[in-house]
C-alpha positions as CSV (number, residue, x, y, z in Angstrom):
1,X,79.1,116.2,120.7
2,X,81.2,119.1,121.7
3,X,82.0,122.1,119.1
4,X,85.3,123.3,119.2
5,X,84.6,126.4,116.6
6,X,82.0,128.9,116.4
7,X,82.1,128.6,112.4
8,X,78.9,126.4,111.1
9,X,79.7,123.5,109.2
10,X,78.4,125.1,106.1
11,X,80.7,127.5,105.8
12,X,83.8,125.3,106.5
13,X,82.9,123.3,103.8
14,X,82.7,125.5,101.8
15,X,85.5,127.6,102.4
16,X,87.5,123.6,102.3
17,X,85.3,122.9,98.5
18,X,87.0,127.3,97.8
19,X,90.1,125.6,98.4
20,X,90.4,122.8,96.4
21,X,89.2,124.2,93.8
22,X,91.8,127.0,93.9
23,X,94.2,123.9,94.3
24,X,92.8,122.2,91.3
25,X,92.7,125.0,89.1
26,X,96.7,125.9,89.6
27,X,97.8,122.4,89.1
28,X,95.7,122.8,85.3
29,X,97.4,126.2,84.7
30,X,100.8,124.2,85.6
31,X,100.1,121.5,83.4
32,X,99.2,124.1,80.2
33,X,102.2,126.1,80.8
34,X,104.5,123.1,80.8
35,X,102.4,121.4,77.7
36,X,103.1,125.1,76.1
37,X,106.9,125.4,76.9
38,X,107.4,122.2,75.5
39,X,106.0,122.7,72.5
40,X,107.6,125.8,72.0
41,X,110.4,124.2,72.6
42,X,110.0,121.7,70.3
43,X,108.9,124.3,67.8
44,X,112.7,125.9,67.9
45,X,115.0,123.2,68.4
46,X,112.8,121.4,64.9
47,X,113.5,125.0,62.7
């Protein structure tokens, strides 16, 4: 097997795990702002 890169397969992993995590933890701070919008929004158009 030939190796195309110089970085170890450790660190690509984890620099690919880094990543999805990031990924992971914007789509949660999406989802709370959204769930918080709409309930603010709720919260005014009801009063």
């Amino acid at each position: 097997m030939v190796r195309t890169k110089n970085i170890p397969d450790t660190e690509t992993t984890r620099m690919d795990a880094k990543r999805k995590k990031q990924g992971t933890k914007k789509i949660l701070i999406n989802i709370a702002v959204f769930i918080v919008s709409v309930s603010l929004w709720c919260a005014a158009t009801y009063y």
